[in-house]
PDB file of the backbone (N, CA, C, O) and the ligand in Angstrom, with CONECT records:
HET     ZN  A 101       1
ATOM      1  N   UNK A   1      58.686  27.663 -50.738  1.00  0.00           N
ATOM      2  CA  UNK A   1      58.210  26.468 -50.044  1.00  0.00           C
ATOM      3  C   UNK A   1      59.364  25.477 -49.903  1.00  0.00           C
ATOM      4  O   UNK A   1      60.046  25.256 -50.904  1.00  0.00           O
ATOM      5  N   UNK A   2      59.734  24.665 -48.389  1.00  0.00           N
ATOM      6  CA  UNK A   2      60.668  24.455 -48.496  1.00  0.00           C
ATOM      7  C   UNK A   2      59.851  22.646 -47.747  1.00  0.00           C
ATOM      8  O   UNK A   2      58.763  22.461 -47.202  1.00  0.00           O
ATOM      9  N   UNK A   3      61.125  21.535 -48.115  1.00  0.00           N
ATOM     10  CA  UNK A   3      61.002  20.746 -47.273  1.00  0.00           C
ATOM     11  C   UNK A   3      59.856  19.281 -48.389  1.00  0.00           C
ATOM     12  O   UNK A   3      59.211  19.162 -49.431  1.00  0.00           O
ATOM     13  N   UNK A   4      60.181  18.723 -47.500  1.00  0.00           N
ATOM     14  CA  UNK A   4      59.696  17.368 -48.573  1.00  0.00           C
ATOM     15  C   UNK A   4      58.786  16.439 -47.914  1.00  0.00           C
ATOM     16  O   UNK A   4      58.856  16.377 -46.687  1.00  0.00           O
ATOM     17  N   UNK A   5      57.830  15.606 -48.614  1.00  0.00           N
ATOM     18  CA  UNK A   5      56.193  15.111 -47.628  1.00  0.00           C
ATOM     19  C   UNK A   5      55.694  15.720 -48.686  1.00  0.00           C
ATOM     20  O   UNK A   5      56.077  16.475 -49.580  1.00  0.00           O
ATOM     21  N   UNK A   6      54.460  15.030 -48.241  1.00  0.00           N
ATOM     22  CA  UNK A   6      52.993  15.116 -49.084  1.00  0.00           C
ATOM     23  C   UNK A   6      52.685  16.729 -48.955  1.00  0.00           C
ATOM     24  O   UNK A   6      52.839  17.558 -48.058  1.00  0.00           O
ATOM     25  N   UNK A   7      52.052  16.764 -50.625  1.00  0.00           N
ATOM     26  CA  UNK A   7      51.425  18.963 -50.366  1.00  0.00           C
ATOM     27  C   UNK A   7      49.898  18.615 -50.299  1.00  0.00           C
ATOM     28  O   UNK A   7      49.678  17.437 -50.578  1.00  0.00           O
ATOM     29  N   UNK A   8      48.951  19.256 -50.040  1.00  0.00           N
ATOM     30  CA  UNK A   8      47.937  19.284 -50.108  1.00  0.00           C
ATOM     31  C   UNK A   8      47.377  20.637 -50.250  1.00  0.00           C
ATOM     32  O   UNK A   8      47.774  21.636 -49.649  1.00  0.00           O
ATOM     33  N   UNK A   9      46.380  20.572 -51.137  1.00  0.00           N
ATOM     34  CA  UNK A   9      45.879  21.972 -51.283  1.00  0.00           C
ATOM     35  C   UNK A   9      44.654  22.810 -50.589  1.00  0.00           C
ATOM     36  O   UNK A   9      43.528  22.315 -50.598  1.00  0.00           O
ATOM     37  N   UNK A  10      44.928  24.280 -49.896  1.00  0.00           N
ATOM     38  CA  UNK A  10      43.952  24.855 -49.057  1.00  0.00           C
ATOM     39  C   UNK A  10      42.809  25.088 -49.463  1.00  0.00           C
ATOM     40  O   UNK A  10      42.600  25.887 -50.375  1.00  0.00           O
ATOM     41  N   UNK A  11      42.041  24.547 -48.961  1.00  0.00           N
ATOM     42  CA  UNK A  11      40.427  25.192 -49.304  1.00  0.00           C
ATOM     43  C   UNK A  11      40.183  26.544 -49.327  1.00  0.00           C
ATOM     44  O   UNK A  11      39.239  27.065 -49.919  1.00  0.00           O
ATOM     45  N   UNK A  12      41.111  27.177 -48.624  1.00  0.00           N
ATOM     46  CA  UNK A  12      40.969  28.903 -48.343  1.00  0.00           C
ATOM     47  C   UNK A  12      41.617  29.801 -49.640  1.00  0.00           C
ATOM     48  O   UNK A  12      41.022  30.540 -50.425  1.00  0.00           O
ATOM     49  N   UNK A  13      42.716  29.538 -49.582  1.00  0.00           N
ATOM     50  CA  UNK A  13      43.628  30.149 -51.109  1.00  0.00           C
ATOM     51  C   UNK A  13      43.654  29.472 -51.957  1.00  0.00           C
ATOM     52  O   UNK A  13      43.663  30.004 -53.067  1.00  0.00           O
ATOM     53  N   UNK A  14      43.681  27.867 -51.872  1.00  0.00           N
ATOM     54  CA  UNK A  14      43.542  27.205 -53.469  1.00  0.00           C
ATOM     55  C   UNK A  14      45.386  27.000 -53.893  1.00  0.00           C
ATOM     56  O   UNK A  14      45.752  26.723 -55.035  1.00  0.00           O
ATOM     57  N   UNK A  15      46.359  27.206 -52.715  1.00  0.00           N
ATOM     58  CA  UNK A  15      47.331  27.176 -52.961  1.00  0.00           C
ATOM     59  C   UNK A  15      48.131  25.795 -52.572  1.00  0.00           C
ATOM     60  O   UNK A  15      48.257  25.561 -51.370  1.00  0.00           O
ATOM     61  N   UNK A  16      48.502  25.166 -53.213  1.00  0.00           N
ATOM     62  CA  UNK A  16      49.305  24.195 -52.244  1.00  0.00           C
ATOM     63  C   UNK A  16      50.714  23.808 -51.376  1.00  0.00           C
ATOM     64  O   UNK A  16      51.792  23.878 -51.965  1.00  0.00           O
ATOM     65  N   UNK A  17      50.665  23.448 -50.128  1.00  0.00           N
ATOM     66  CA  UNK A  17      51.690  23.548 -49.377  1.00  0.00           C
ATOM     67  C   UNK A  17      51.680  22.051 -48.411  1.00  0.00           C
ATOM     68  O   UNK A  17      50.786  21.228 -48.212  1.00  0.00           O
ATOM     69  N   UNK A  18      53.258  22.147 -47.881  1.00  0.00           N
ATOM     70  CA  UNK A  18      53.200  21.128 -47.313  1.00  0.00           C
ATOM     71  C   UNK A  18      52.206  20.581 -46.275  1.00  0.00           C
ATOM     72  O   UNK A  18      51.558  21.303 -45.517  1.00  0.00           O
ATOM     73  N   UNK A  19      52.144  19.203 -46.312  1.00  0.00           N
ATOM     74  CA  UNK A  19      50.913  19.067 -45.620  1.00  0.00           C
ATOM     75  C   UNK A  19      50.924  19.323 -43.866  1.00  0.00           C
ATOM     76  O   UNK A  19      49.944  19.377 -43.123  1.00  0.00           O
ATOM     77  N   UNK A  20      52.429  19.459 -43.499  1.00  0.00           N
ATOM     78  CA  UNK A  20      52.328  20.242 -41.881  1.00  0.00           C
ATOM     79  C   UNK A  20      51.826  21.632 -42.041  1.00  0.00           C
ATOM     80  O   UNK A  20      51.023  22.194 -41.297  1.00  0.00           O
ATOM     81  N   UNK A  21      52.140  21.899 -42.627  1.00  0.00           N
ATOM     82  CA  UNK A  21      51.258  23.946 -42.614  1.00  0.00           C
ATOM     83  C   UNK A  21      50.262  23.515 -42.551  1.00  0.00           C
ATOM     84  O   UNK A  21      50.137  24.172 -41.517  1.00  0.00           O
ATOM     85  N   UNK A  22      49.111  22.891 -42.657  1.00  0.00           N
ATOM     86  CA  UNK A  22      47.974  22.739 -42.944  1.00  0.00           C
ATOM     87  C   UNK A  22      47.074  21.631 -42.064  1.00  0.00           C
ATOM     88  O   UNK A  22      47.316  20.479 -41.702  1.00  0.00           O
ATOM     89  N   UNK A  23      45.821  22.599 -41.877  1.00  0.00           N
ATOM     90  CA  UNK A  23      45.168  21.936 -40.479  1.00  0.00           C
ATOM     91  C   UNK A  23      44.181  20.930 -41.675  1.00  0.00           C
ATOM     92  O   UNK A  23      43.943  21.238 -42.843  1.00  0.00           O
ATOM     93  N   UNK A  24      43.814  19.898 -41.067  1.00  0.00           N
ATOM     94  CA  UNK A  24      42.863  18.973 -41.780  1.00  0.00           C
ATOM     95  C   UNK A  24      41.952  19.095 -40.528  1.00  0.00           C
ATOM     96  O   UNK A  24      42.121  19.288 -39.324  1.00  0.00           O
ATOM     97  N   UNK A  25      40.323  18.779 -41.845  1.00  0.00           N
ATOM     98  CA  UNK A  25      39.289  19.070 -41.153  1.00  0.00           C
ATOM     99  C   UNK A  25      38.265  17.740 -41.600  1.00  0.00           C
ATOM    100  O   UNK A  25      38.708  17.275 -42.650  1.00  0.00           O
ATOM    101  N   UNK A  26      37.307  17.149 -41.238  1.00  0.00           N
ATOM    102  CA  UNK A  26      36.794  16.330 -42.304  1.00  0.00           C
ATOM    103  C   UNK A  26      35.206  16.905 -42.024  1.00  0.00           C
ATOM    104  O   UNK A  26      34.852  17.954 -41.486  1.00  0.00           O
ATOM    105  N   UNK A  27      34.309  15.676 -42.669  1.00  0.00           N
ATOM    106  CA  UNK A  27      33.144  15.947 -42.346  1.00  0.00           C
ATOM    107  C   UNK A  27      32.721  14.999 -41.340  1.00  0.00           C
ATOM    108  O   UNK A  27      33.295  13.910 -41.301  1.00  0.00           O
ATOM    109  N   UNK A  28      31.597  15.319 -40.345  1.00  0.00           N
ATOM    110  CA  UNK A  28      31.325  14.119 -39.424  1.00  0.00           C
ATOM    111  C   UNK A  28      29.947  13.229 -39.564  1.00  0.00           C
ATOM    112  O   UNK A  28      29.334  13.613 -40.560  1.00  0.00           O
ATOM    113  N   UNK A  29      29.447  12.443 -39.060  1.00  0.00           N
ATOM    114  CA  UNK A  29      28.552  12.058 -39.978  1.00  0.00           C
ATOM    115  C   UNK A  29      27.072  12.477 -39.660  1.00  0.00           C
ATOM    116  O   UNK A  29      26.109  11.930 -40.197  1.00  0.00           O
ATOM    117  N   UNK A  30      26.957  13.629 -38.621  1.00  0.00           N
ATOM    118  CA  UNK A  30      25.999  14.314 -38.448  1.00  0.00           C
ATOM    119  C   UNK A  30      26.058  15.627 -39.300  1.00  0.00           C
ATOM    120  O   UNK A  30      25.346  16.632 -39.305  1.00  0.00           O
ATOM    121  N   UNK A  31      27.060  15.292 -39.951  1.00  0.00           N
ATOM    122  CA  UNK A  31      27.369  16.700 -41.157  1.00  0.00           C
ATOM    123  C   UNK A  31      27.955  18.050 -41.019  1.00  0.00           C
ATOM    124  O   UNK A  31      27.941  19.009 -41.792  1.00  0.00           O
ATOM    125  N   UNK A  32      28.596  17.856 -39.570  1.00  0.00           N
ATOM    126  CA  UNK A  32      29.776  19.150 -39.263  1.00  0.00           C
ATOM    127  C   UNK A  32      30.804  19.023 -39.786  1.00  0.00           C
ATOM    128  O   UNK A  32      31.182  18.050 -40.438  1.00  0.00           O
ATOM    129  N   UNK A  33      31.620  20.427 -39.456  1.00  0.00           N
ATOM    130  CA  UNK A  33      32.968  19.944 -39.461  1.00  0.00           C
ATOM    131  C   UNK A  33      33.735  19.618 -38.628  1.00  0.00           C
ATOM    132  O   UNK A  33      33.528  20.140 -37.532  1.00  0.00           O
ATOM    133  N   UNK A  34      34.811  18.749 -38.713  1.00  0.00           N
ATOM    134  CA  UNK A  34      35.595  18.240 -37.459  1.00  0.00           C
ATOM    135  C   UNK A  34      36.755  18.947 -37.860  1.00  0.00           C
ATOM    136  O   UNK A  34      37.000  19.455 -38.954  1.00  0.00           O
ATOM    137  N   UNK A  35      37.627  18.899 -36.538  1.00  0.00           N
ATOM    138  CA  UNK A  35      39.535  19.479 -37.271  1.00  0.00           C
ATOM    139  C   UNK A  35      39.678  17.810 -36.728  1.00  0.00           C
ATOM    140  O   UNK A  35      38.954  17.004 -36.145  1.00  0.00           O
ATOM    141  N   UNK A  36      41.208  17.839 -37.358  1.00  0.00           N
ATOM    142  CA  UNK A  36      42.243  16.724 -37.410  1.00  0.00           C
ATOM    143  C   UNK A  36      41.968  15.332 -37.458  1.00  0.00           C
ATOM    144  O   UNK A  36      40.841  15.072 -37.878  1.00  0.00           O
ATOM    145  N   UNK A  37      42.599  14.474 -37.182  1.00  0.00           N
ATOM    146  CA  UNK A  37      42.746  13.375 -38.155  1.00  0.00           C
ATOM    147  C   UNK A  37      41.810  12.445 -38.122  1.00  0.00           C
ATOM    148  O   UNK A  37      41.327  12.217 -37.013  1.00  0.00           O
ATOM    149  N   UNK A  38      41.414  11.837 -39.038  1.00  0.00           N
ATOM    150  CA  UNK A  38      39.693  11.045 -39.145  1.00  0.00           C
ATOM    151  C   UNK A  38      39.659   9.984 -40.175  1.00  0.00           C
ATOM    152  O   UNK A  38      40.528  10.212 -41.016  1.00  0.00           O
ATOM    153  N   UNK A  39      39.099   9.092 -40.384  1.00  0.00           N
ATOM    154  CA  UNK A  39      38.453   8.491 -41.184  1.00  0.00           C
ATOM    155  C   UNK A  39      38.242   9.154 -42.362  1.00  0.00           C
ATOM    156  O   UNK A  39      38.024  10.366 -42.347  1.00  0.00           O
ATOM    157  N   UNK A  40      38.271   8.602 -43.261  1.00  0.00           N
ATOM    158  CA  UNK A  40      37.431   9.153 -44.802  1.00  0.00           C
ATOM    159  C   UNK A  40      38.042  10.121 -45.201  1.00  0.00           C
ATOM    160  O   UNK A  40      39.253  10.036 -44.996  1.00  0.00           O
ATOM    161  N   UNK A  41      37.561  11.419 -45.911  1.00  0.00           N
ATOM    162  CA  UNK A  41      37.787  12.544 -47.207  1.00  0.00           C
ATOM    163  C   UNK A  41      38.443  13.370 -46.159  1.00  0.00           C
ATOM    164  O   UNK A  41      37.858  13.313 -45.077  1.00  0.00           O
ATOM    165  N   UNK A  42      39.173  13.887 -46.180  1.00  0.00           N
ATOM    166  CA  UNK A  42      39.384  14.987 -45.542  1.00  0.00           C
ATOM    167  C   UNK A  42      40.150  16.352 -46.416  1.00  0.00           C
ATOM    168  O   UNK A  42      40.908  16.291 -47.384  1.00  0.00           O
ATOM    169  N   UNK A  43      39.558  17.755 -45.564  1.00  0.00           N
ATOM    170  CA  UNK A  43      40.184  19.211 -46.192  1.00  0.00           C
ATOM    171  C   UNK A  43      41.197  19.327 -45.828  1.00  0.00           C
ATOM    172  O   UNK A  43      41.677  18.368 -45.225  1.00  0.00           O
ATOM    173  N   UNK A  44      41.965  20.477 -46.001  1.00  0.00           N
ATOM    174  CA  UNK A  44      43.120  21.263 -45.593  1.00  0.00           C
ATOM    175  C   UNK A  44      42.895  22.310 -45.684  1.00  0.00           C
ATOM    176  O   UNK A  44      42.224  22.603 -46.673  1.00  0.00           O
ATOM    177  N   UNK A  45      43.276  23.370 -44.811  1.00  0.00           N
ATOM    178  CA  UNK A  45      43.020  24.524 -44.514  1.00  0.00           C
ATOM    179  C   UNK A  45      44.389  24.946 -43.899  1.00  0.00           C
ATOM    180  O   UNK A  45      44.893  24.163 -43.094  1.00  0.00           O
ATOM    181  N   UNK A  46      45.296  26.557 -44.312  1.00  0.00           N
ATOM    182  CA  UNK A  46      45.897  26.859 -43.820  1.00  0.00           C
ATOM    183  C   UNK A  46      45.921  27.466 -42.369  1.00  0.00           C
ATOM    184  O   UNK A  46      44.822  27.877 -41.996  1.00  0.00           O
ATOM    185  N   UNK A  47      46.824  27.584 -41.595  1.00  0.00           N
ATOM    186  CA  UNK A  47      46.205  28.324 -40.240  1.00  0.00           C
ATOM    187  C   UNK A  47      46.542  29.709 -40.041  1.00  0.00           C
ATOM    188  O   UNK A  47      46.988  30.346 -39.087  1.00  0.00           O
ATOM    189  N   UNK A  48      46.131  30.047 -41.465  1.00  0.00           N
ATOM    190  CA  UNK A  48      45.590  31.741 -41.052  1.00  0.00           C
ATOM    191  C   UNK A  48      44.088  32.159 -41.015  1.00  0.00           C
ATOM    192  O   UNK A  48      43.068  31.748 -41.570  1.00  0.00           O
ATOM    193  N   UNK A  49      44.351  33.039 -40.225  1.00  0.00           N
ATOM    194  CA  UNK A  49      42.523  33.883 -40.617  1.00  0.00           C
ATOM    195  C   UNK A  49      41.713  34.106 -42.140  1.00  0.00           C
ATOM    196  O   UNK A  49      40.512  34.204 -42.392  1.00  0.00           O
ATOM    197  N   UNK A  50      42.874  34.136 -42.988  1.00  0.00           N
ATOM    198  CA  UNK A  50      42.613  34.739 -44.081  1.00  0.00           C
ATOM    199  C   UNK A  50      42.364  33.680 -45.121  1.00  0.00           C
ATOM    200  O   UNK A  50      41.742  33.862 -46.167  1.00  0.00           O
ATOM    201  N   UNK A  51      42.918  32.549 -44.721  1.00  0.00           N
ATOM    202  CA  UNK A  51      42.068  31.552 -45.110  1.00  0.00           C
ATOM    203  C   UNK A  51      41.013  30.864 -44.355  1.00  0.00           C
ATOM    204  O   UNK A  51      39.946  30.746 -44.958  1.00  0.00           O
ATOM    205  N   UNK A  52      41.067  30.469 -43.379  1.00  0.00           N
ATOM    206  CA  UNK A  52      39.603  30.589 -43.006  1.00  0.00           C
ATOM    207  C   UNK A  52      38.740  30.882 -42.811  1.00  0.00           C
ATOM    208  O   UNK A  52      37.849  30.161 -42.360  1.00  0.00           O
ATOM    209  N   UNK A  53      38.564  33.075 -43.290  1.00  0.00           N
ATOM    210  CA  UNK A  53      37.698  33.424 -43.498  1.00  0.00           C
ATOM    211  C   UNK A  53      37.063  33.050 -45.237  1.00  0.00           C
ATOM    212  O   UNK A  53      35.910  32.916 -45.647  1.00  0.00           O
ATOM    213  N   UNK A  54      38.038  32.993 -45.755  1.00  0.00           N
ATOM    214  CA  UNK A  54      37.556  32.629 -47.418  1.00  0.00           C
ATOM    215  C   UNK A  54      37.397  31.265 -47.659  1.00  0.00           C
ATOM    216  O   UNK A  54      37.289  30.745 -48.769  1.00  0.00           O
ATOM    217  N   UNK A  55      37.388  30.780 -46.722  1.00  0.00           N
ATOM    218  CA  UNK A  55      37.015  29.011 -46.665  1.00  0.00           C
ATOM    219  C   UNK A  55      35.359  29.358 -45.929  1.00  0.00           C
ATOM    220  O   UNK A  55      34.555  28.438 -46.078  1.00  0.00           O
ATOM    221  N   UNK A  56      34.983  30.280 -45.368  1.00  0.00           N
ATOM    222  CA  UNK A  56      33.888  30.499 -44.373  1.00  0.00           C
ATOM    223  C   UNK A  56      32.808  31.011 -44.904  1.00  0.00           C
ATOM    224  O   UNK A  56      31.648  30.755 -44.580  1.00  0.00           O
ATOM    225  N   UNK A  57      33.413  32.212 -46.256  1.00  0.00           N
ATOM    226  CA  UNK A  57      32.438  33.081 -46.572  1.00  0.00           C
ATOM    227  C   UNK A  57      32.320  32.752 -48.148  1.00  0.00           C
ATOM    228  O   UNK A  57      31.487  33.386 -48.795  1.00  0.00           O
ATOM    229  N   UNK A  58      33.230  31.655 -48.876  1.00  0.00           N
ATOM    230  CA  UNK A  58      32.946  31.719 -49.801  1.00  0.00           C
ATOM    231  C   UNK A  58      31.127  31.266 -50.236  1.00  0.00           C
ATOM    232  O   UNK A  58      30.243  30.883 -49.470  1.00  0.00           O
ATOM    233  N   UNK A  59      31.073  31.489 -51.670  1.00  0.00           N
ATOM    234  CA  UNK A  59      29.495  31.518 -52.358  1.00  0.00           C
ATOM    235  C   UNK A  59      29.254  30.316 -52.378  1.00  0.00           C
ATOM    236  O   UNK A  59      28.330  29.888 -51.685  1.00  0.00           O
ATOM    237  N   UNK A  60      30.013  29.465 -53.170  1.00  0.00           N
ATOM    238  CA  UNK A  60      30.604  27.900 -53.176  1.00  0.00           C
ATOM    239  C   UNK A  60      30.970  27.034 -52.566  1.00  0.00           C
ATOM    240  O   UNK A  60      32.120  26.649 -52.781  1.00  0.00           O
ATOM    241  N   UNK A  61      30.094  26.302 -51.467  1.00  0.00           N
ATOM    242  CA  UNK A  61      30.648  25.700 -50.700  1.00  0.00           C
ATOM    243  C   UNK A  61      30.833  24.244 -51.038  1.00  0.00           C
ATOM    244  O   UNK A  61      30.411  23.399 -50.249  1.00  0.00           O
ATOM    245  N   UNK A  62      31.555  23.821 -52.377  1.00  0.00           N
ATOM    246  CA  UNK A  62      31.827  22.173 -52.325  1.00  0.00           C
ATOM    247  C   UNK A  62      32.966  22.729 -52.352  1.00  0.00           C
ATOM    248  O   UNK A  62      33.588  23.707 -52.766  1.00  0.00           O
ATOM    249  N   UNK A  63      33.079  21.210 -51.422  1.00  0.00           N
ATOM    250  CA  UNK A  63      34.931  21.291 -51.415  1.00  0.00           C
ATOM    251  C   UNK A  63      35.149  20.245 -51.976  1.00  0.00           C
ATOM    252  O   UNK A  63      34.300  19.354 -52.004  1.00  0.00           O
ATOM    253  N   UNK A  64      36.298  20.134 -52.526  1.00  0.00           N
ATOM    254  CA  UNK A  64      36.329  19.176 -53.860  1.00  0.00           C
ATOM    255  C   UNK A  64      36.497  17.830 -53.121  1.00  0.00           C
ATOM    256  O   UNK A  64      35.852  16.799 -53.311  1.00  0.00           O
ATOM    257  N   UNK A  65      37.976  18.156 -51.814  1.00  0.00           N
ATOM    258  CA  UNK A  65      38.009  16.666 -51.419  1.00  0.00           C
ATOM    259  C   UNK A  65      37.440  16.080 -50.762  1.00  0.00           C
ATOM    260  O   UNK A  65      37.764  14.938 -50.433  1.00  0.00           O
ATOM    261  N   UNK A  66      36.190  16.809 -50.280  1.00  0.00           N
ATOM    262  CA  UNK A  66      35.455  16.439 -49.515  1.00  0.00           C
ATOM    263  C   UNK A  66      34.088  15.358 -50.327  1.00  0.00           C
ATOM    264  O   UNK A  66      33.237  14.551 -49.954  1.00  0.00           O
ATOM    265  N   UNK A  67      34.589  16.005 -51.675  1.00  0.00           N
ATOM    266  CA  UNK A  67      33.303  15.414 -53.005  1.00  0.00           C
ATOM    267  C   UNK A  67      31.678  16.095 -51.964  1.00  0.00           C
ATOM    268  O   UNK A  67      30.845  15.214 -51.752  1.00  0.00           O
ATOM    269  N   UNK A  68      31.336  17.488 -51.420  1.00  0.00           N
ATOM    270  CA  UNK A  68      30.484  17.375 -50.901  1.00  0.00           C
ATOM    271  C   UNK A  68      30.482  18.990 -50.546  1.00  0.00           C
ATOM    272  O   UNK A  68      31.466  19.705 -50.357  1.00  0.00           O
ATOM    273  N   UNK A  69      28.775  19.433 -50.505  1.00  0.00           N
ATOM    274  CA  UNK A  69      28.777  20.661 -50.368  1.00  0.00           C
ATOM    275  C   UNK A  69      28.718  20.927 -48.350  1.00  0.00           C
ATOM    276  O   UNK A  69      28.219  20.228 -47.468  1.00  0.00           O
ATOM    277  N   UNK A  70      29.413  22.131 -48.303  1.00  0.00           N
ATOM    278  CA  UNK A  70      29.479  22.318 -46.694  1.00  0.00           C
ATOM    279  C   UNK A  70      28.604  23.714 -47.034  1.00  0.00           C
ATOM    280  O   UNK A  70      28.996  24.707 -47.645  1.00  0.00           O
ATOM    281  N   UNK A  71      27.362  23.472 -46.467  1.00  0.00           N
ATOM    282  CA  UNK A  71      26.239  24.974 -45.844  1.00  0.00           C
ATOM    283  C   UNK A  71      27.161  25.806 -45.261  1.00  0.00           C
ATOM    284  O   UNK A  71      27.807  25.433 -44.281  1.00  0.00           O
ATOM    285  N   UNK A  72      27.328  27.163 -45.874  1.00  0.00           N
ATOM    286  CA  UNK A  72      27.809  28.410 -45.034  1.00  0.00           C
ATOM    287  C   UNK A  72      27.798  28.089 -43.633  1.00  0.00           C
ATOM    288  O   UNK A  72      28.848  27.992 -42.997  1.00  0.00           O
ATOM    289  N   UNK A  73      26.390  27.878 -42.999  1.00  0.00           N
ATOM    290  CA  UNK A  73      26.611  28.138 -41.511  1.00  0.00           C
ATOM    291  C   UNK A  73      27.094  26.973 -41.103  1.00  0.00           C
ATOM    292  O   UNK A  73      27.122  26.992 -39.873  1.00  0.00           O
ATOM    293  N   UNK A  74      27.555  25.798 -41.595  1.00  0.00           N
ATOM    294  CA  UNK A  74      28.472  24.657 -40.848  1.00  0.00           C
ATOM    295  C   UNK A  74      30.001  25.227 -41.162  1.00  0.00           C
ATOM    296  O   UNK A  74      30.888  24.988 -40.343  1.00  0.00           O
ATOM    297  N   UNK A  75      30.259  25.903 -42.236  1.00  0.00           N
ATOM    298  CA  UNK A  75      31.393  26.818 -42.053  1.00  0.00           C
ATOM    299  C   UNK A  75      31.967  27.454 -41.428  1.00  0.00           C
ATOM    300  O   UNK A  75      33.148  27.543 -41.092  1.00  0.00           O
ATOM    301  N   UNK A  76      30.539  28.251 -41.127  1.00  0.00           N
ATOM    302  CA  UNK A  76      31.039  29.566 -40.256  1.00  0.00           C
ATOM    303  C   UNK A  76      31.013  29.111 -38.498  1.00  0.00           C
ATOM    304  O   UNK A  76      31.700  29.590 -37.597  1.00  0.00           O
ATOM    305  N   UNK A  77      30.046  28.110 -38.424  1.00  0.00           N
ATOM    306  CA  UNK A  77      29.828  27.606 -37.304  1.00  0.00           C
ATOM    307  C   UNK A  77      31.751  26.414 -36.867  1.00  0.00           C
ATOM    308  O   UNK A  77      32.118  26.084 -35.739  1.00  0.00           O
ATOM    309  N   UNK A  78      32.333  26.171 -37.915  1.00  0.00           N
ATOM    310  CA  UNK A  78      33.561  25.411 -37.558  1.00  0.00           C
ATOM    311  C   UNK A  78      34.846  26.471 -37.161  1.00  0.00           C
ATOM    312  O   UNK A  78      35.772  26.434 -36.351  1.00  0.00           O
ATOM    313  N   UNK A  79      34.222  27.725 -38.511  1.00  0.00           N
ATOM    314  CA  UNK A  79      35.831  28.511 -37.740  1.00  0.00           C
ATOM    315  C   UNK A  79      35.420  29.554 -36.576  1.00  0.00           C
ATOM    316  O   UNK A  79      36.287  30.145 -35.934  1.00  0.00           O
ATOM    317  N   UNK A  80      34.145  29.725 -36.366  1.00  0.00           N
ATOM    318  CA  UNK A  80      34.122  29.610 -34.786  1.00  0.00           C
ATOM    319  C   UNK A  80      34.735  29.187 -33.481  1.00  0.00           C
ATOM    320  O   UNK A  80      35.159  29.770 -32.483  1.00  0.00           O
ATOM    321  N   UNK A  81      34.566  27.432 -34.046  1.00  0.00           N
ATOM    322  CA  UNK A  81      34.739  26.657 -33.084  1.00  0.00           C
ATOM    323  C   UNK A  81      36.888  26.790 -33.019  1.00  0.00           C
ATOM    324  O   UNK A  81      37.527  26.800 -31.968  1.00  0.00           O
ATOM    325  N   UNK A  82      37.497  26.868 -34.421  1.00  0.00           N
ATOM    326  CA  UNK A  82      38.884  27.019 -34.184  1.00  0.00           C
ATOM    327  C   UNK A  82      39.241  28.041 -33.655  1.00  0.00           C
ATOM    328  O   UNK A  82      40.253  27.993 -32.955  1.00  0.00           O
ATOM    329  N   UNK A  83      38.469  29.399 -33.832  1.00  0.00           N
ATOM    330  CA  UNK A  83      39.219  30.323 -33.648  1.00  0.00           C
ATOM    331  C   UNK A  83      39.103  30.326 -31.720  1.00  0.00           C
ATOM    332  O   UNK A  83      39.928  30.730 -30.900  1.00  0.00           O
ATOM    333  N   UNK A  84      37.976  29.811 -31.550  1.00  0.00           N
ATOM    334  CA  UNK A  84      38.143  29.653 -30.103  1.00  0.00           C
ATOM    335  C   UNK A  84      39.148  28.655 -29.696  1.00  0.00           C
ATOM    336  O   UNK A  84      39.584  28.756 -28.549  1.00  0.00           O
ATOM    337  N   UNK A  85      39.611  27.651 -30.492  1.00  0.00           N
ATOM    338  CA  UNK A  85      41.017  26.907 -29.937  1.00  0.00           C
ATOM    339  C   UNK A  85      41.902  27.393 -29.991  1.00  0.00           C
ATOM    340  O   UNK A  85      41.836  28.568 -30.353  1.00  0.00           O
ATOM    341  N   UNK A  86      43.156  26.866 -29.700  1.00  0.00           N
ATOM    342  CA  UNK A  86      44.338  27.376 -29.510  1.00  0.00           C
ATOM    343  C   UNK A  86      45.077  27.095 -30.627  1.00  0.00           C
ATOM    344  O   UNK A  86      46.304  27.165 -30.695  1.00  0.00           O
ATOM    345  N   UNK A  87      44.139  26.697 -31.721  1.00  0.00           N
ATOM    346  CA  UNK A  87      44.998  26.466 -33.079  1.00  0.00           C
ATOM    347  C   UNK A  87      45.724  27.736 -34.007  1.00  0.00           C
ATOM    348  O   UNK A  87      46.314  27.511 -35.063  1.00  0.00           O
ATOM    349  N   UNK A  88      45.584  28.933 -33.483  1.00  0.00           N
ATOM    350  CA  UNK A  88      45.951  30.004 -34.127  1.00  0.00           C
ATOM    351  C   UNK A  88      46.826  30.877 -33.916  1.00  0.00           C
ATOM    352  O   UNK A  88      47.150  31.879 -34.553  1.00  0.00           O
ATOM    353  N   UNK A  89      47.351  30.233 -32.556  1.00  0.00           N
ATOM    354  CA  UNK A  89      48.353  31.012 -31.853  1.00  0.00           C
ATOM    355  C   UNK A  89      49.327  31.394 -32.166  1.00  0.00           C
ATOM    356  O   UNK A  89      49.959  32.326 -31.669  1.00  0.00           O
ATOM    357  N   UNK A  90      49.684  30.529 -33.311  1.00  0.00           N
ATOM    358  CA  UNK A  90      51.128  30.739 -33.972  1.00  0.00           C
ATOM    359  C   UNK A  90      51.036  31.703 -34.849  1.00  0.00           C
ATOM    360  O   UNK A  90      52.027  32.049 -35.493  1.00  0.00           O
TER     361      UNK A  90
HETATM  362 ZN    ZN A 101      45.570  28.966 -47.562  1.00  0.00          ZN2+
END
């Protein structure tokens, strides 16, 4: 890991990295998830598949910085919504 700035840690691996690798998501106040930058608590999520499938399918859905549980299907229903963006291209 190279380079200096704030780390934040992935909801998907539990690993921490700088906070440009990492997409932020928050909650909205109809109780989805949003990507990028917001008001209030926000996640981090790396931008691989492989963490956002284990951010999607885990059993456990509080996320710590969120202080708040996310329902599977608002999960699965958000990396839906990324994988249809163009956030993965890289
Ligand atoms: Zn990760």
């Amino acid at each position: 890991m190279r380079g200096i700035g704030p780390t934040r840690t992935c909801v998907g691996c539990g690993q921490r990295d700088s906070q440009v690798q990492l997409l932020r998501f928050s909650l909205s106040e109809d109780g989805a998830l949003v990507a990028g930058v917001s008001r209030g608590r926000g996640g981090y999520l790396h931008h691989r598949p492989a963490c956002m499938h284990a951010f999607a399918k885990a059993r456990a859905g509080f996320v710590r910085s969120l202080r708040a549980v996310v329902p599977r299907e608002i999960r699965l229903r958000y990396l839906a919504h990324i994988e249809r963006s163009a956030t993965l291209s890289s």
